[in-house]
C-alpha positions as CSV (number, residue, x, y, z in Angstrom):
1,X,-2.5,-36.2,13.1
2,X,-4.0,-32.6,12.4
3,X,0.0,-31.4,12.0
4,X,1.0,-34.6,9.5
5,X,-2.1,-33.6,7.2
6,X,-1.4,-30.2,7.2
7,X,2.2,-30.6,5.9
8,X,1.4,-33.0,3.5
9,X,-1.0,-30.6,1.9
10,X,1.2,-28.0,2.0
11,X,3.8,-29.9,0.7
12,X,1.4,-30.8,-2.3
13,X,0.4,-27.3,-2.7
14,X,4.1,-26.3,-2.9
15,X,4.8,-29.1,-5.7
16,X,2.2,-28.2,-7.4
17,X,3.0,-24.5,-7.8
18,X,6.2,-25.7,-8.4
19,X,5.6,-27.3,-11.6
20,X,2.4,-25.2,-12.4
21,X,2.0,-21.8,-11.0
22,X,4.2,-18.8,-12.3
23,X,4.3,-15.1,-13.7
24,X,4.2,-13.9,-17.3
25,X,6.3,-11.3,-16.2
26,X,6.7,-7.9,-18.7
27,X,10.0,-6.2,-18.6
28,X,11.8,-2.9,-20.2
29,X,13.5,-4.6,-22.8
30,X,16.4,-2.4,-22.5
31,X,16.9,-1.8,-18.7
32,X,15.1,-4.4,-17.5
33,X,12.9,-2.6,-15.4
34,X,9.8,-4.2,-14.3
35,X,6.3,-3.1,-15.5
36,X,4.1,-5.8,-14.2
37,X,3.4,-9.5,-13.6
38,X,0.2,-11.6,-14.1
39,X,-0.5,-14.8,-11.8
40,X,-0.4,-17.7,-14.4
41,X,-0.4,-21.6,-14.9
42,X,1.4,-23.5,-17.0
43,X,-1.7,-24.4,-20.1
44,X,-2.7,-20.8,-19.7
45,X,-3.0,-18.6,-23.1
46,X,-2.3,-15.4,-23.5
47,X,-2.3,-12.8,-26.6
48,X,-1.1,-9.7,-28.5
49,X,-2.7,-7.3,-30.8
50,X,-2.0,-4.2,-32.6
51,X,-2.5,-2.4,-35.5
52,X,0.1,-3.6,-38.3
53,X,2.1,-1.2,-38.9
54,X,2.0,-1.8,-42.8
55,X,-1.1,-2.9,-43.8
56,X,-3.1,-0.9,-40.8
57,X,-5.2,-4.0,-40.0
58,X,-5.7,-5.8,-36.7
59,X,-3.2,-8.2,-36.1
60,X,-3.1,-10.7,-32.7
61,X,-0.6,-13.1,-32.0
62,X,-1.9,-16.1,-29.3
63,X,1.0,-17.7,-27.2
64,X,1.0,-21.2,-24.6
65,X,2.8,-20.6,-21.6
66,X,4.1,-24.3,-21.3
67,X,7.0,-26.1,-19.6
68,X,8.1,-23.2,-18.2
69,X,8.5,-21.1,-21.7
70,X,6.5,-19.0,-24.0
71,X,5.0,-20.7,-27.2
72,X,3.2,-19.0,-30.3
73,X,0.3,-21.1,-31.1
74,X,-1.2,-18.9,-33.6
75,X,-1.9,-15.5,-35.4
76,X,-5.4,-13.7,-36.7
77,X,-4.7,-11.2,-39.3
78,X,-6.8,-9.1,-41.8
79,X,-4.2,-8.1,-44.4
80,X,-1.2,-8.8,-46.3
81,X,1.6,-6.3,-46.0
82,X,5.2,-6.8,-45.1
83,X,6.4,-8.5,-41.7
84,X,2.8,-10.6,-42.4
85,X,3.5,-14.3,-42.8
86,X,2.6,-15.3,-46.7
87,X,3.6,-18.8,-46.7
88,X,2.4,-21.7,-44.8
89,X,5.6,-24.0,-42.8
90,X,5.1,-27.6,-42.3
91,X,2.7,-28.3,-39.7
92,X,0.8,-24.7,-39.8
93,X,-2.6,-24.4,-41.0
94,X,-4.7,-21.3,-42.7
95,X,-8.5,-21.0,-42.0
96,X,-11.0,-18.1,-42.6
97,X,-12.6,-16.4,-39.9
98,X,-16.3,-15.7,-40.4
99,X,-15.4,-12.1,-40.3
100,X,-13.0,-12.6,-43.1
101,X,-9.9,-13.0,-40.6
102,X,-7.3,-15.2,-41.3
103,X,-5.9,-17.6,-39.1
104,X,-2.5,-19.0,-39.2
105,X,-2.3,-22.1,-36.6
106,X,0.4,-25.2,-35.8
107,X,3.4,-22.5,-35.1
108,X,3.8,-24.6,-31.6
109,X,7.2,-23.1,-31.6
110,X,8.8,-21.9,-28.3
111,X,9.4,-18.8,-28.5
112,X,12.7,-17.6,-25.8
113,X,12.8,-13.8,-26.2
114,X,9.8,-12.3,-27.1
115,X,9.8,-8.5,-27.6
116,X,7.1,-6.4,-28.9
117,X,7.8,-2.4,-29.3
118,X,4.7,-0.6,-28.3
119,X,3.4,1.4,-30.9
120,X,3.6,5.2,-31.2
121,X,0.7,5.5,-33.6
122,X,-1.7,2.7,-32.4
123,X,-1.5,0.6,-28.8
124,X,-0.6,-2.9,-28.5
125,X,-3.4,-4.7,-26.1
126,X,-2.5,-7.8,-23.9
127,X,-5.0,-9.9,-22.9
128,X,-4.2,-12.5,-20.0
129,X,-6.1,-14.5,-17.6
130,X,-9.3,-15.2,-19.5
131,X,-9.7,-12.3,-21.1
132,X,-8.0,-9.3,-19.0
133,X,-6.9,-6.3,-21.2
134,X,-4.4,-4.4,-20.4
135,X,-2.7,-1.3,-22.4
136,X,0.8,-2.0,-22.8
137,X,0.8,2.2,-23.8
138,X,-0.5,2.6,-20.7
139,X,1.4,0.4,-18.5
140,X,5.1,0.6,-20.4
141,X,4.5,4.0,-22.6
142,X,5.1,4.5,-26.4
143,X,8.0,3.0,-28.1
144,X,8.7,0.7,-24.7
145,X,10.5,-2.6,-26.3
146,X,8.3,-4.7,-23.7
147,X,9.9,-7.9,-23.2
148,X,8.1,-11.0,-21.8
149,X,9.0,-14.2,-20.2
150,X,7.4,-16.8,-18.0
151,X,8.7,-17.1,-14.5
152,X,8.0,-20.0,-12.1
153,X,7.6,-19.4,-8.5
154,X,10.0,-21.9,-7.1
C-alpha cells in the first residue's frame, strides 16, 4: 500500500514538472556556451533592464515564460530615442508611471529567439524568481550576445 502511494505521487510529481517546471536557461549567443540556468515554472515573470543606449534612460523589458516559450508582456521606459517603441499596435496599451515612467503593455507576443548584447558602457540586470538580480556583465562579460530560452525538464 505504502509502495502504490509512493508511485502515484511520484508519478504526479513527474507530470507535474513535466508540464510546469523548467530552466530559463542563458546561453553565448554565438557558441552556445552555457552561462547559467534559473529553476522556473511555467506563469513565472522575468525581466530585463539597461540603460538605452540612445536616449541614456532606464529601459526594462518584462517577459511570461508560458507554454514552454518566452513572451514579452511589457516594457517601462523613460525616454524617447531610437530603437524605443513610438506607436501603440492593436491590443497594447500606454499608462504613466507615478515616477513619470511609461508603460507599454498587451505585447503578449511569443517571443522565440531572444538576444540581448550586454552593454559595454552600462550593465544589463536580470531579475528572475521574485526578484533575484543578477549582472549579466558579470555572469557573461561585456559585449556577450546572451541568448535566452525556456527549457522543460522532461
Amino acid at each position: 500500500m505504502v509502495a502504490a502511494l509512493l508511485l502515484l505521487i511520484t508519478a504526479a510529481a513527474t507530470a507535474f514538472c513535466y508540464f510546469h517546471c523548467g530552466w530559463l536557461t542563458l546561453r553565448d549567443g554565438r557558441t552556445g556556451q552555457l552561462y547559467r540556468r534559473f529553476p522556473v515554472h511555467d506563469g513565472d515573470t522575468f525581466s530585463v533592464g539597461f540603460i538605452h543606449s540612445v536616449n541614456k534612460s532606464p529601459l526594462t523589458d518584462f517577459y511570461e515564460l508560458r507554454d514552454g516559450s518566452i513572451f514579452v508582456e511589457k516594457t517601462v521606459y523613460y525616454g524617447f530615442g531610437a530603437g524605443v517603441q513610438t506607436e501603440l499596435e492593436e491590443g497594447q496599451t500606454l499608462e504613466y508611471g507615478e515616477d513619470g515612467s511609461m508603460i507599454v503593455s498587451g505585447f503578449d507576443r511569443e517571443i522565440p529567439d531572444l538576444l540581448y548584447i550586454v552593454g559595454t558602457v552600462s550593465d544589463h540586470t536580470l531579475t528572475v524568481n521574485g526578484g533575484r538580480e543578477i549582472s549579466l556583465r558579470d555572469l557573461c562579460g561585456r559585449n556577450a550576445m546572451v541568448r535566452f530560452s525556456y527549457e522543460r525538464f522532461f
